[in-house]
N, CA, C and O atoms as a GROMACS GRO file, in nm:
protein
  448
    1UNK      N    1   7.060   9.108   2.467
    1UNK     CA    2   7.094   9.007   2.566
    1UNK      C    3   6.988   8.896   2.561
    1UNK      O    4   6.870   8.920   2.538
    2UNK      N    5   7.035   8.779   2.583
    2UNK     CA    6   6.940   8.668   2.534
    2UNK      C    7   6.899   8.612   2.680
    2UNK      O    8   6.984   8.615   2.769
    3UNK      N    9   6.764   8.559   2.705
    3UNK     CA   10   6.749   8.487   2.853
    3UNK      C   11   6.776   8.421   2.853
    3UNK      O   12   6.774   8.343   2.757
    4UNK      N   13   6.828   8.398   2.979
    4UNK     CA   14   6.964   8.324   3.058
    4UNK      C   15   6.824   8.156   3.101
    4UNK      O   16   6.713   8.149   3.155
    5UNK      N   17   6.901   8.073   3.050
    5UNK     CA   18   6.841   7.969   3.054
    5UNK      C   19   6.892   7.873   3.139
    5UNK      O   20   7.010   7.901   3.153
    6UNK      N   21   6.854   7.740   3.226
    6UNK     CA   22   6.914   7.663   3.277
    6UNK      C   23   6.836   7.518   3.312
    6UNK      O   24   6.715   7.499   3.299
    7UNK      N   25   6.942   7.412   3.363
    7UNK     CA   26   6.853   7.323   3.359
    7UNK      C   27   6.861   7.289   3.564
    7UNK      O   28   6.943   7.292   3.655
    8UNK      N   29   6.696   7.256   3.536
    8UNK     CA   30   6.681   7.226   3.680
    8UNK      C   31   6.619   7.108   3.712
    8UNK      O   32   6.529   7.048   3.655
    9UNK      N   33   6.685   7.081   3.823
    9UNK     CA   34   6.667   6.966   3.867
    9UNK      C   35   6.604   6.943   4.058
    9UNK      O   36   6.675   6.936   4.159
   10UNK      N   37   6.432   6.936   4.047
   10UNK     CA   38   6.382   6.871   4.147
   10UNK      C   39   6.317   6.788   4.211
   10UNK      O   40   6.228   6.759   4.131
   11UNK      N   41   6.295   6.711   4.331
   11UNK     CA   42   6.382   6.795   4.420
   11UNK      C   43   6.516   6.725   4.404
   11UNK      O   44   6.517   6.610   4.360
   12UNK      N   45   6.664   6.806   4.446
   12UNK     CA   46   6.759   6.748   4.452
   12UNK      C   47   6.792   6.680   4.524
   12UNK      O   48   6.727   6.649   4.624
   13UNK      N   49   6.914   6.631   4.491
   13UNK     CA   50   6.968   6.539   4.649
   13UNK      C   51   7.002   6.568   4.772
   13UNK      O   52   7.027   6.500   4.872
   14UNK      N   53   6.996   6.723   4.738
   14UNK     CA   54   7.053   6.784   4.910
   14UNK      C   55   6.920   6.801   4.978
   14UNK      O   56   6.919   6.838   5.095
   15UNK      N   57   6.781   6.771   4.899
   15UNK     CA   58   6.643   6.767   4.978
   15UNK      C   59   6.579   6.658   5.037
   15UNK      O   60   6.549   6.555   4.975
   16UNK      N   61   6.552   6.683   5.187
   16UNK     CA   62   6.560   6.553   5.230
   16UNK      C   63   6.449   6.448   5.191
   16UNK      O   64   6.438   6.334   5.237
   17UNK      N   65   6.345   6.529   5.069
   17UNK     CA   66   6.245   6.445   5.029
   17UNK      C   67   6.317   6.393   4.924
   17UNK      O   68   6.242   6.299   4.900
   18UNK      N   69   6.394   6.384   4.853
   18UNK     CA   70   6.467   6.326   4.699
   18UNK      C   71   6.458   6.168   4.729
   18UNK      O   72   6.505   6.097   4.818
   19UNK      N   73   6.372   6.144   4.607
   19UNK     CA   74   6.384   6.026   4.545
   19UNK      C   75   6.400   5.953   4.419
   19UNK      O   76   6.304   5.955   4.342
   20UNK      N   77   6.476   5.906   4.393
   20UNK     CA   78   6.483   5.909   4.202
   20UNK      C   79   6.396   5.866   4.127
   20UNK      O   80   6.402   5.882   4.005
   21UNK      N   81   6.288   5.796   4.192
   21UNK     CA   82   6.140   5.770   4.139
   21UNK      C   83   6.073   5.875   4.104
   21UNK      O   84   6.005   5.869   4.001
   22UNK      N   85   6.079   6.014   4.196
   22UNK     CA   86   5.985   6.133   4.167
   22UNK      C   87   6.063   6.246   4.135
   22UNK      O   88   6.018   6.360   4.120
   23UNK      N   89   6.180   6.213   4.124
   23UNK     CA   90   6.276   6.375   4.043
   23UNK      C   91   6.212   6.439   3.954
   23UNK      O   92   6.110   6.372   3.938
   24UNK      N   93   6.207   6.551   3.868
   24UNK     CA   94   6.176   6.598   3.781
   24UNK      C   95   6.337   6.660   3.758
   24UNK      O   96   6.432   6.675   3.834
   25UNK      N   97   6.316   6.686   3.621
   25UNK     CA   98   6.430   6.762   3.536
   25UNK      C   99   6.333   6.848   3.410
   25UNK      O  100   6.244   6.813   3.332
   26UNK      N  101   6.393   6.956   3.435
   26UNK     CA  102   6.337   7.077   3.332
   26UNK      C  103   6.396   7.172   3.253
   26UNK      O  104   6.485   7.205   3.331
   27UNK      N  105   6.414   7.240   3.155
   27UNK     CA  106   6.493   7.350   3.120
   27UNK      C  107   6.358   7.494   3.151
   27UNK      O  108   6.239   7.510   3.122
   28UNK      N  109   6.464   7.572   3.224
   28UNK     CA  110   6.366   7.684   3.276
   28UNK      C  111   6.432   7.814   3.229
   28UNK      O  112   6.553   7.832   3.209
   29UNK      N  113   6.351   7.885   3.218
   29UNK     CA  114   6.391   8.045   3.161
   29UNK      C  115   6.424   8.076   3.307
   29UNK      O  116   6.408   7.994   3.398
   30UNK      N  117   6.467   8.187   3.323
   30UNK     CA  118   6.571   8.231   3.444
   30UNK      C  119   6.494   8.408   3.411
   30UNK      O  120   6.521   8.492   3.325
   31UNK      N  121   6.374   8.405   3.544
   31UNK     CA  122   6.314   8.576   3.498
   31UNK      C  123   6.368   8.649   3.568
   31UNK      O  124   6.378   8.767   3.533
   32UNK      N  125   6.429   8.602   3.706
   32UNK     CA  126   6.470   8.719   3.767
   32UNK      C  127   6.640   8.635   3.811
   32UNK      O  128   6.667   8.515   3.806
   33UNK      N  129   6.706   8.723   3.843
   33UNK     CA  130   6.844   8.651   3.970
   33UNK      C  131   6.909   8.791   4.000
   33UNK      O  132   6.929   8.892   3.932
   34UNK      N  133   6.933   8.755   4.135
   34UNK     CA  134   7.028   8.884   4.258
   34UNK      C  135   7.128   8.766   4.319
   34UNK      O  136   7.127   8.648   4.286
   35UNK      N  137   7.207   8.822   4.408
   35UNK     CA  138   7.309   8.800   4.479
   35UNK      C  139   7.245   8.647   4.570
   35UNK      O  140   7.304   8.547   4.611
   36UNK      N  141   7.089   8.692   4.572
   36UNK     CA  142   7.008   8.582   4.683
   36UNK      C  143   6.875   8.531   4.650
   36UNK      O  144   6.820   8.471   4.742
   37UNK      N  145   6.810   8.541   4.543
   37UNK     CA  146   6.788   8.524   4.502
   37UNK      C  147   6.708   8.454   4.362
   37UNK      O  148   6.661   8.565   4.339
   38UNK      N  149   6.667   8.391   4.278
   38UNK     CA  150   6.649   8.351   4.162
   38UNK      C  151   6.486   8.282   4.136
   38UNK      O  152   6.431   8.187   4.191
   39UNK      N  153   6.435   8.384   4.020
   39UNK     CA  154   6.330   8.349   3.972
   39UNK      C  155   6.344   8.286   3.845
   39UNK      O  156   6.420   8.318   3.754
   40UNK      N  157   6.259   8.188   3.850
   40UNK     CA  158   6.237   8.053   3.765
   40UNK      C  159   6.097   8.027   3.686
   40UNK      O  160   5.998   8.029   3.760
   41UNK      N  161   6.070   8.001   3.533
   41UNK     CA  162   5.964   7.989   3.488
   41UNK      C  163   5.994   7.835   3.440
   41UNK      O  164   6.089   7.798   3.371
   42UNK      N  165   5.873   7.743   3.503
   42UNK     CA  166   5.851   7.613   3.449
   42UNK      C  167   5.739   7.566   3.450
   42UNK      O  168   5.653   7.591   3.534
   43UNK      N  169   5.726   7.479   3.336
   43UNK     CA  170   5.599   7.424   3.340
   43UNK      C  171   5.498   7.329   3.485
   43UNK      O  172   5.385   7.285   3.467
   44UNK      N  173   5.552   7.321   3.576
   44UNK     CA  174   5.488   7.242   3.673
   44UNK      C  175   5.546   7.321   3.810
   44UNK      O  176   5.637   7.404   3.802
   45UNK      N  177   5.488   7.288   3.925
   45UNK     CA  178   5.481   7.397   4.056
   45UNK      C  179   5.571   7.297   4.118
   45UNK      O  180   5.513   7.189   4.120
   46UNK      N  181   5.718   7.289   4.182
   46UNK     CA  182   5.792   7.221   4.302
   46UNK      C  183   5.730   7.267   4.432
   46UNK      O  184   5.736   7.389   4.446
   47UNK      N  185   5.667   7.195   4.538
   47UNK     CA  186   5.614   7.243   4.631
   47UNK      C  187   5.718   7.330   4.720
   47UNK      O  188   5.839   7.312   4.730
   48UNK      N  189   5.658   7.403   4.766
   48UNK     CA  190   5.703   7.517   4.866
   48UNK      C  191   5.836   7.431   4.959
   48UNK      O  192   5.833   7.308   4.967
   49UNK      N  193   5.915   7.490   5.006
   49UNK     CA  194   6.028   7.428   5.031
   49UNK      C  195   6.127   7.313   5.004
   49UNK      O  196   6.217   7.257   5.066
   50UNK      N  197   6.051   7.302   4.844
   50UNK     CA  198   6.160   7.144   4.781
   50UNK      C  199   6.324   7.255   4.765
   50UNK      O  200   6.327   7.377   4.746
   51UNK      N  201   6.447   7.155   4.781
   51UNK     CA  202   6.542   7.250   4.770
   51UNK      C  203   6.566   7.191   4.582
   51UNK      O  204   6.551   7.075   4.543
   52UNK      N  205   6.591   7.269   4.527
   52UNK     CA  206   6.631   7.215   4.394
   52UNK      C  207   6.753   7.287   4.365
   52UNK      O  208   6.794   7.386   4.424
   53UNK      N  209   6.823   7.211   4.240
   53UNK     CA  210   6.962   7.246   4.170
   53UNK      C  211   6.969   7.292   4.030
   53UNK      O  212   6.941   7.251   3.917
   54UNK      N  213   7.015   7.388   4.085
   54UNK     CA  214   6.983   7.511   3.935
   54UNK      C  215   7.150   7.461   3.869
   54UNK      O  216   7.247   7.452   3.945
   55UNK      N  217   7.160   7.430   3.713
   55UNK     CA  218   7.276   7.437   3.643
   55UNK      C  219   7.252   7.547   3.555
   55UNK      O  220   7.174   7.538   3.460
   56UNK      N  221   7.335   7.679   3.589
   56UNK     CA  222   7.309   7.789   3.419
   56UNK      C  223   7.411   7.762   3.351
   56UNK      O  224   7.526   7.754   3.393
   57UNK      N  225   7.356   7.738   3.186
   57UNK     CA  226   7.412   7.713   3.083
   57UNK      C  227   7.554   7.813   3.062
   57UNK      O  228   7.672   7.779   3.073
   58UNK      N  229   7.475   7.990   3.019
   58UNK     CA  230   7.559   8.054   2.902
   58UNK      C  231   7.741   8.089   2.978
   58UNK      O  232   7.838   8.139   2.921
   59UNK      N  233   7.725   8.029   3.147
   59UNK     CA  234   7.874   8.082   3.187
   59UNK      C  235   7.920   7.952   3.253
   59UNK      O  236   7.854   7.883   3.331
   60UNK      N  237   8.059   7.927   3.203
   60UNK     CA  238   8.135   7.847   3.242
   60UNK      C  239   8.197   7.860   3.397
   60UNK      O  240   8.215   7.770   3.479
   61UNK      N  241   8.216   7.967   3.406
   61UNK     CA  242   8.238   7.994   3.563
   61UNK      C  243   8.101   7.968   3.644
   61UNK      O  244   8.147   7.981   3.758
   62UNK      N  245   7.983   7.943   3.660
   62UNK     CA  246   7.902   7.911   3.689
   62UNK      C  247   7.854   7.760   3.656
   62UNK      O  248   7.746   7.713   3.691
   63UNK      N  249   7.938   7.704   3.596
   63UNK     CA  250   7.871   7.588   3.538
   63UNK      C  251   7.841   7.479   3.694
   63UNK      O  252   7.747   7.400   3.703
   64UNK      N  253   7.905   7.492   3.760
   64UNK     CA  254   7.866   7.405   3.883
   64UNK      C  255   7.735   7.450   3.955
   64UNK      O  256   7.724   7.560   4.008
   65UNK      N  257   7.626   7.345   3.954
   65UNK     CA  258   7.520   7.344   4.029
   65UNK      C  259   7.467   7.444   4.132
   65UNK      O  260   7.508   7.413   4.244
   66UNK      N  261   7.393   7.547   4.132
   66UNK     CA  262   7.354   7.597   4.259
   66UNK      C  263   7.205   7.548   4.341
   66UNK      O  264   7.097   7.538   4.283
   67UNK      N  265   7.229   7.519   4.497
   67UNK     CA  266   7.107   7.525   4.504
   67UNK      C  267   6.951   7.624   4.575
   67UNK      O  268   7.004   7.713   4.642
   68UNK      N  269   6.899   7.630   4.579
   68UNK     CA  270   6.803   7.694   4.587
   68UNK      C  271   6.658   7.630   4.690
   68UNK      O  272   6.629   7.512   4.704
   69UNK      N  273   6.599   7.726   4.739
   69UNK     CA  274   6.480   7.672   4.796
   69UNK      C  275   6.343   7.717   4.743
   69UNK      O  276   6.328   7.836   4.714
   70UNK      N  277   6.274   7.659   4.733
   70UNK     CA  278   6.135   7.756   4.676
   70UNK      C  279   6.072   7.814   4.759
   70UNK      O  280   6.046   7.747   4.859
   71UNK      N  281   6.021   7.957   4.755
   71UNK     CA  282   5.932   7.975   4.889
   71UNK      C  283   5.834   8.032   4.813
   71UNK      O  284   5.792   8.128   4.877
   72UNK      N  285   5.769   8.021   4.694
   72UNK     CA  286   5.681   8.081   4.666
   72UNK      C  287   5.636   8.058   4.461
   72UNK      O  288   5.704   8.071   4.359
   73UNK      N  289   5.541   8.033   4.479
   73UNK     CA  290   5.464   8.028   4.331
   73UNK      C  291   5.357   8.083   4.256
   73UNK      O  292   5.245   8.083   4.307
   74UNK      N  293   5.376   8.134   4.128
   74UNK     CA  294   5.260   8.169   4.107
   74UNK      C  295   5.189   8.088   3.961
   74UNK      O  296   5.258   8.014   3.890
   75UNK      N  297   5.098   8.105   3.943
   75UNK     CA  298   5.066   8.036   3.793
   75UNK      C  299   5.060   8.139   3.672
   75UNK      O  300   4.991   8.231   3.717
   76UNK      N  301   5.080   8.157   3.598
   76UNK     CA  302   5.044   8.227   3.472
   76UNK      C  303   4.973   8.200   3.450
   76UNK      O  304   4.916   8.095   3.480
   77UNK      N  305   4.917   8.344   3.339
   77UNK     CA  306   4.750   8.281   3.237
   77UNK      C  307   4.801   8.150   3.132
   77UNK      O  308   4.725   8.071   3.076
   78UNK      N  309   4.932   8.154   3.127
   78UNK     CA  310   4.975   8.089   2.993
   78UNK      C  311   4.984   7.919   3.046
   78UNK      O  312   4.989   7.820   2.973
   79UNK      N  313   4.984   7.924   3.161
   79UNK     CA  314   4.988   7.777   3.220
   79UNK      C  315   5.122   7.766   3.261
   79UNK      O  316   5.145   7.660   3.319
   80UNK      N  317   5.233   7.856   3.248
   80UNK     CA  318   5.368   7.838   3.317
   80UNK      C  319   5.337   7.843   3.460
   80UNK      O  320   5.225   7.842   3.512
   81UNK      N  321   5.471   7.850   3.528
   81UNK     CA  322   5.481   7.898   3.664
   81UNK      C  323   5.583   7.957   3.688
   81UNK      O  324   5.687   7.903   3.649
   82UNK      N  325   5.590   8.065   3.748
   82UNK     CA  326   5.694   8.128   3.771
   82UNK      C  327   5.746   8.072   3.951
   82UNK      O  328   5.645   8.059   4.020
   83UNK      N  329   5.812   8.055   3.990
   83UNK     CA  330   5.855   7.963   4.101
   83UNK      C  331   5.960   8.100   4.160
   83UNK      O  332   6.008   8.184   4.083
   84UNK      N  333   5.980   8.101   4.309
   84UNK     CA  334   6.074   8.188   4.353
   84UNK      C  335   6.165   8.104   4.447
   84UNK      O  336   6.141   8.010   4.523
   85UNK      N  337   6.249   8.155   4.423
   85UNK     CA  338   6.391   8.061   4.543
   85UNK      C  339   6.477   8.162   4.600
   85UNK      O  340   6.510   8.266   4.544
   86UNK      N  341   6.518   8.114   4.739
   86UNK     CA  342   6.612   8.165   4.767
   86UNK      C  343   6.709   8.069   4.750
   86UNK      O  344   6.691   7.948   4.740
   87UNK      N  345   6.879   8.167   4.744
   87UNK     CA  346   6.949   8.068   4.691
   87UNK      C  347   7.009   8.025   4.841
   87UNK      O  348   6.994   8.092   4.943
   88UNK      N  349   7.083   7.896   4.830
   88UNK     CA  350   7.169   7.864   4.969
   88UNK      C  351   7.264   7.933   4.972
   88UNK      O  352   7.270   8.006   5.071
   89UNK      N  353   7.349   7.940   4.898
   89UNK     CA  354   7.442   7.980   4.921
   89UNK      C  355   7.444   8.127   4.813
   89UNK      O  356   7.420   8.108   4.693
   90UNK      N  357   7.469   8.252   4.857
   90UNK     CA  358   7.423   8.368   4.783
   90UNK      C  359   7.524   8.385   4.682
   90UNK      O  360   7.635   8.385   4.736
   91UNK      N  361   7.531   8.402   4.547
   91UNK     CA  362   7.599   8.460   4.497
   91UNK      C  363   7.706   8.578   4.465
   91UNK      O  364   7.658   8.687   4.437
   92UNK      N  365   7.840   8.564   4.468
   92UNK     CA  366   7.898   8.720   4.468
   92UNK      C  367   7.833   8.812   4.354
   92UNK      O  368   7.761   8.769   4.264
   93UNK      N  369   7.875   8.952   4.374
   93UNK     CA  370   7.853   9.006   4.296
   93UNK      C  371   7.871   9.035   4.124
   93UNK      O  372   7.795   9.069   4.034
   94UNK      N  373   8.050   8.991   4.138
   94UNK     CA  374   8.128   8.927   4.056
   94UNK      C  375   8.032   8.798   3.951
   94UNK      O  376   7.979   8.809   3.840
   95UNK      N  377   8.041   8.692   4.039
   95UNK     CA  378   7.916   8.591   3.935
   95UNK      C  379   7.805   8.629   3.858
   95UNK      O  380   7.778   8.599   3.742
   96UNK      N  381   7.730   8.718   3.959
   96UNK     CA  382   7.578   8.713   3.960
   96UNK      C  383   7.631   8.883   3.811
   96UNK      O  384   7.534   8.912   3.740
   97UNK      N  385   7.697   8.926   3.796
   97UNK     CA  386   7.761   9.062   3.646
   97UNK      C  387   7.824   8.931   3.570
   97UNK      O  388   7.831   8.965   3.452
   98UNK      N  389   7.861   8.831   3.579
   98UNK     CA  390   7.937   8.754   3.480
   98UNK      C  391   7.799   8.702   3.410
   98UNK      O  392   7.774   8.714   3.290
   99UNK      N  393   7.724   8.648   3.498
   99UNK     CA  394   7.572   8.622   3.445
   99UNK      C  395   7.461   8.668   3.330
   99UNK      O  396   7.402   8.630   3.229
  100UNK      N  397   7.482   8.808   3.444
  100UNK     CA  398   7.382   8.889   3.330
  100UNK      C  399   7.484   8.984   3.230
  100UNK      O  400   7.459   9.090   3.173
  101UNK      N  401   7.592   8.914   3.232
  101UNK     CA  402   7.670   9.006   3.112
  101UNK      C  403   7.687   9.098   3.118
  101UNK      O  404   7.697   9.170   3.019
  102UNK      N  405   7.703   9.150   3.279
  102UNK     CA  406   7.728   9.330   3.276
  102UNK      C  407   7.903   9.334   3.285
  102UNK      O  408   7.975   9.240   3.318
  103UNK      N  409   7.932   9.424   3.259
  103UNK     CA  410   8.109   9.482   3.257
  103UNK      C  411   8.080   9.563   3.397
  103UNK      O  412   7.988   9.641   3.420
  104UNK      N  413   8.174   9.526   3.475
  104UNK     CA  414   8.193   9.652   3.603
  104UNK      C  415   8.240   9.794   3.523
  104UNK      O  416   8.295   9.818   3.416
  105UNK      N  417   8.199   9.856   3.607
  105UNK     CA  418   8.194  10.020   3.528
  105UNK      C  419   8.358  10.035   3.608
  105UNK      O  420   8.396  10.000   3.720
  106UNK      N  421   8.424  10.097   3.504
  106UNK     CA  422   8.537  10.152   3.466
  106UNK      C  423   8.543  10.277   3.521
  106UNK      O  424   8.428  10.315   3.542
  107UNK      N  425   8.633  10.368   3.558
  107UNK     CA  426   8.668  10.467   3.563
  107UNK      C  427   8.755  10.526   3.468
  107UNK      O  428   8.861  10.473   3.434
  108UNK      N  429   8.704  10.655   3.414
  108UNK     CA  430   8.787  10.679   3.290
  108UNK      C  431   8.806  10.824   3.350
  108UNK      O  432   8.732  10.919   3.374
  109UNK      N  433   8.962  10.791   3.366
  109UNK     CA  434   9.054  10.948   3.370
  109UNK      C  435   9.069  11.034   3.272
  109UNK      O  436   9.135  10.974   3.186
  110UNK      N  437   9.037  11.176   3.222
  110UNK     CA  438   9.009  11.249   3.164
  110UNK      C  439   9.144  11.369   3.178
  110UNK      O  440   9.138  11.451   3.270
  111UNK      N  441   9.260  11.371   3.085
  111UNK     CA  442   9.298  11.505   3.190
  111UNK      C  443   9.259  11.601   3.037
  111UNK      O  444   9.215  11.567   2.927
  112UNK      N  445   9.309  11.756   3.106
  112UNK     CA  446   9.243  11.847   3.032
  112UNK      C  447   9.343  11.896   2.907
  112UNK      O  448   9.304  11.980   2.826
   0.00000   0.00000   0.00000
């Protein structure tokens, strides 16, 4: 399975600090995501409550924008940052297995 990559964009427009003078745009590795979720590695720190807009690439059913809040950062030795968000609006379960490429488990009838 390959990491799930995406491009982000902060802060967005749904943040009431957005200005198109100081946007940033990034492509970020995607280290963690749940239902609520989503950890983010990028080169520079979005301050603590910028809301930003996550686009993930590898699914088309996802291709529309999510957004997210940051509540937390850390730095790497490597000079990344790993950034944490909660998302606004939480993901189903459904999306968040289309994502990481899992198959819902099947039930397989067996007779004797």
């Amino acid at each position: 399975m390959s990491i799930p990559r995406a491009w982000v964009v902060y802060p967005c427009k749904e943040d009431p600090s957005y200005s198109h003078t100081t946007v940033r745009s990034r492509l970020a590795l995607i280290a963690r995501i749940s239902t609520g979720e989503i950890e983010l590695v990028l080169p520079d720190r979005p301050d603590i409550g910028t809301i930003l807009s996550v686009q993930i690439f590898h699914d088309p059913a996802l291709a529309k924008p999510i957004t997210a809040e940051v509540f937390a950062a850390e730095r790497q030795s490597h000079g990344d940052w790993v950034i944490n968000c909660k998302l606004q609006l939480p993901l189903s379960g459904v999306k968040l297995r289309r994502l990481l490429r899992i198959e819902p488990q099947k039930t397989l009838i067996h007779s004797p």
